[in-house]
N, C-alpha and C positions, 0 to 999 in steps of 0.2 A: 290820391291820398289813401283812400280806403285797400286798394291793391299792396300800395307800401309798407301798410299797415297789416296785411294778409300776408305776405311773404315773412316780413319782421314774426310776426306771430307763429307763422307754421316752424322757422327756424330756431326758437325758442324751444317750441313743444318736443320738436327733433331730438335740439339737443339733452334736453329730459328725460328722452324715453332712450338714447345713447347711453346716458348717467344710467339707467335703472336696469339695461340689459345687461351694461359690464359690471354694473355691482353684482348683477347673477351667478353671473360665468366665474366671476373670483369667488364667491357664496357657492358655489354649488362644485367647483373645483377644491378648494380648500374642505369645504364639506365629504368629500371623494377621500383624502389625504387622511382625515383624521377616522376615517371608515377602515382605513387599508394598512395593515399589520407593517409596520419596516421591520421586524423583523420577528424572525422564527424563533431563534436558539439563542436560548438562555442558561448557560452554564458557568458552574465556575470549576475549571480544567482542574485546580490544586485541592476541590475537594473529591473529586469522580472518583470514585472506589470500584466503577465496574461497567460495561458495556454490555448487553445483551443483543446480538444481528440475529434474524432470524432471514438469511437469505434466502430467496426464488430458485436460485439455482442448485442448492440442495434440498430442494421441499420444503425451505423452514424450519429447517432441524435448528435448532440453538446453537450458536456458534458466543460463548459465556468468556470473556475477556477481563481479569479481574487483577484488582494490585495487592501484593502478597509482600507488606512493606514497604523497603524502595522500589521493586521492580514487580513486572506485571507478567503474569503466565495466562496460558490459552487452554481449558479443557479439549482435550479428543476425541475423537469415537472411540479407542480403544479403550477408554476409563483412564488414562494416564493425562499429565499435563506437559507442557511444554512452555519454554522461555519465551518473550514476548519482547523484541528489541524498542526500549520507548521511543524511537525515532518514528517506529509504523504508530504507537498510540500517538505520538504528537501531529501524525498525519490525518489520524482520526480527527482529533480536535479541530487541526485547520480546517477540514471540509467541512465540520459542523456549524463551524460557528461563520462561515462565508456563506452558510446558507442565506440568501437574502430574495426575498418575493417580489419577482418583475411584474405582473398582473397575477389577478383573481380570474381563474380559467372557470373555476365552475363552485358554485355555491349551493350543492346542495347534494347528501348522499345518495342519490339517484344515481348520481354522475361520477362516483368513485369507482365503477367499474372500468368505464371508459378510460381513465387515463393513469388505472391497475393502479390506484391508492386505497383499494379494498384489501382482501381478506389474501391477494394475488401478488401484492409488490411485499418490498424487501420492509423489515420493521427493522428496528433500529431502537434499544432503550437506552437510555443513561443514567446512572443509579448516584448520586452522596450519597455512602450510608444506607439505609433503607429508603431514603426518597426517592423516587420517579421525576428528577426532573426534566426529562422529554422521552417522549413517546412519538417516534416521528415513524410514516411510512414512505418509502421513493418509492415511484411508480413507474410511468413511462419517459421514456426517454426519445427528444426530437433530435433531428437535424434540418437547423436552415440555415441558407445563403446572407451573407460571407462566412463559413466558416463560423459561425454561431451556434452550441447546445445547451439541449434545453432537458432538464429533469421535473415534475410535476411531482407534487412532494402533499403531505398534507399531516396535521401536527394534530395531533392526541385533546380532543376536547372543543377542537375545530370542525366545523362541517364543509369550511371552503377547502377548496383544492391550489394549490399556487404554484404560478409559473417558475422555474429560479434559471439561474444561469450554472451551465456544467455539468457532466458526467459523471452523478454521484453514484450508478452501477460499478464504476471501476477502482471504487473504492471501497465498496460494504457487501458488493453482491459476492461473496467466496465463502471457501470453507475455510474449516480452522489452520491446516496447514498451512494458506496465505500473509498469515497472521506470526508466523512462527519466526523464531530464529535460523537464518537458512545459513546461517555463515560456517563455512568447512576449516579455513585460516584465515584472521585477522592478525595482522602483524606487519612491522615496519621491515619493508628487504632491502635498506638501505644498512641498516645491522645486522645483516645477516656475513657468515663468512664462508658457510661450509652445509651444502647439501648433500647427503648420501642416497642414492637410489639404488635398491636391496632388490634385483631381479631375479629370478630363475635361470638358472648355466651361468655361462659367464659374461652375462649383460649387465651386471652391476659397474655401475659405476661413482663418482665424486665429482662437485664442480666445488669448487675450491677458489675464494679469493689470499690473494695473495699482493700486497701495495697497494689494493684499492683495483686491481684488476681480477678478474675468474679465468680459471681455467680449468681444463679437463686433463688432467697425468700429463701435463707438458706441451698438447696436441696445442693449436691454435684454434681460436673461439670466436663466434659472429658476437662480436659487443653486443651488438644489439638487440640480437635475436635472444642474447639472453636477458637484459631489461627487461623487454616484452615479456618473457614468461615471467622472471621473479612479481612482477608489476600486477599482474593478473593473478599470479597464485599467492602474491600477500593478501587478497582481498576476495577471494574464491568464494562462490557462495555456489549453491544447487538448492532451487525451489523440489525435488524431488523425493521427499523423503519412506525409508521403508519402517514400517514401525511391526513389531513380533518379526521380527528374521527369526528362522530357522538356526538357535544356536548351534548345530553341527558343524554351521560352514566354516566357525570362525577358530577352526582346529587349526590352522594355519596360513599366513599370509602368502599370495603370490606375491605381491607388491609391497614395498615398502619405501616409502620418502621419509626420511630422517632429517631434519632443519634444528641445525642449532641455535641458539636467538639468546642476547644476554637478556631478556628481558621473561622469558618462559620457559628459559632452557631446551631441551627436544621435543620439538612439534613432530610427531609422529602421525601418518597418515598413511593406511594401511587398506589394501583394496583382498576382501575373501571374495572367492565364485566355488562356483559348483557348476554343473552342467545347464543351470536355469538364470543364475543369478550371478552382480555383482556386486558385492555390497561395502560402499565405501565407509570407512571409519576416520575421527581425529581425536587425538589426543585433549585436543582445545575443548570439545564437544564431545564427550567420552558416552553419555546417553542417545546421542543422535546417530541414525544411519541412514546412508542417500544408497540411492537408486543408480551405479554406477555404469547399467549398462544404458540408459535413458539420453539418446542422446549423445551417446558414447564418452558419459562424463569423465571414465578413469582416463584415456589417453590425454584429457587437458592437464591432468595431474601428475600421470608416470609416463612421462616424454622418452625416447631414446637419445642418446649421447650424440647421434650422427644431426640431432636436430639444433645442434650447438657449433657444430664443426666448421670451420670456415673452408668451405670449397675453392 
């Protein structure tokens, strides 16, 4: 009786101190939860009047992103500014605001050097108006198995450091030029009917539609090989840009593409060199010049006629 009694008893007490362990673990889990920030970035996109990056990879020179009305331009190094297409600021925003904190890597600025959310990683401000609302720095960046990265980030007035998910170096770590408009032709070449190429001796040539077909002075033509270029040069862009050319060179064009478009009229695109240089220009972009030997960017642009011909 007494042993029945012993057993009944101890099983009792078990299950009491079972009750008091899981109330812990949900108490001291839940307690963890409301410790731990869900989330970083707190913005509102339609009031952002300006961006400040101060990236690692140009020393932290200020790279100053600002809206100038409807649309948003980029300060240079040279004192000029430049057009800012808002598809790159809306790409801003996305990465900003997915920032979200997978653990608390380290809690205490001792440890901001370690994982370069010091004075070493990339800043990053967001301005309403004259408000600051974030002040964020990215730091180092992991790679682990499967195919998992990781960015270590750390928020302006916080001393924790946090895990997040994604490569936000490939997004903020650039200079201003990254940030720019790099587009040379934007335009539909399904309207298009008549390209003129303006070359030196007698390499000029026309591609010409005619019923919905192109042709070159009568010769026969790869279909296809001409989609492919209109396709690629309705939508040309070059990350390469020269800013202060040498106005001497632009005494006259070697090259010239003339595009008639009922929607812009003649898109002119015009390639000056000299013994050093080649420097592309467009009509569309009349303040922009690209870099056209970089690459070998003019020949994507002023093709020969024999690269249309059907063999």
């Amino acid at each position: 009786m007494v042993n029945k009694l012993s057993i009944k008893s101890l099983g009792i007490i078990f299950l009491v101190l079972l009750v008091i362990v899981a109330a812990f673990i949900i108490y001291d889990s839940s307690h963890g939860e409301r410790s731990f920030r869900s989330s970083l970035v707190s913005i509102d996109t339609a009031k952002v009047t300006s961006i400040s990056i101060y990236p690692k990879a140009i020393n932290h020179k200020e790279v100053r992103l600002y809206k100038e009305g409807n649309y948003w331009e980029v300060n240079l190094e040279n004192g000029k500014t430049a057009n800012v297409p808002y598809s790159k600021i809306q790409d801003l925003f996305i990465q900003l605001l997915n920032i979200k904190p997978q653990n608390v890597a380290a809690q205490s600025a001792d440890q901001w050097k370690e994982f370069n959310v010091d004075t070493s990683g990339t800043r990053v401000k967001v301005y309403e108006g004259d408000k600051n609302t974030l002040d964020l720095t990215i730091g180092k960046f992991t790679y682990q198995q499967p195919r998992s990265m990781f960015t270590y980030v750390r928020v302006g007035g916080d001393d924790n450091v946090y895990q997040t998910i994604g490569f936000l170096d490939f997004v903020f770590n650039h200079n201003a030029n990254y940030f720019r408009d790099d587009a040379v032709i934007k335009d539909d070449y399904l309207s298009w009917n008549k390209l003129t190429f303006t070359y030196p001796a007698d390499s000029s040539f026309q591609l010409v539609k005619t019923n919905g077909n192109w042709g070159i002075n009568g010769a026969k033509v790869d279909s296809a090989k001409i989609a492919n270029y209109l396709n690629s040069l309705s939508n040309m862009q070059d990350p390469n840009f020269i800013d202060n050319p040498d106005q001497s060179i632009f005494r006259k064009a070697e090259f010239t593409l003339t595009i008639q478009t009922p929607k812009f009229g003649a898109i002119n695109v015009s390639a000056f060199a000299d013994t050093s240089n080649i420097v592309i220009t467009s009509s569309q972009y009349p303040d922009t010049y690209f870099d056209g030997k970089k690459a070998d960017f003019w020949k994507r642009i002023f093709v020969g006629k024999n690269s249309f011909i059907k063999k």
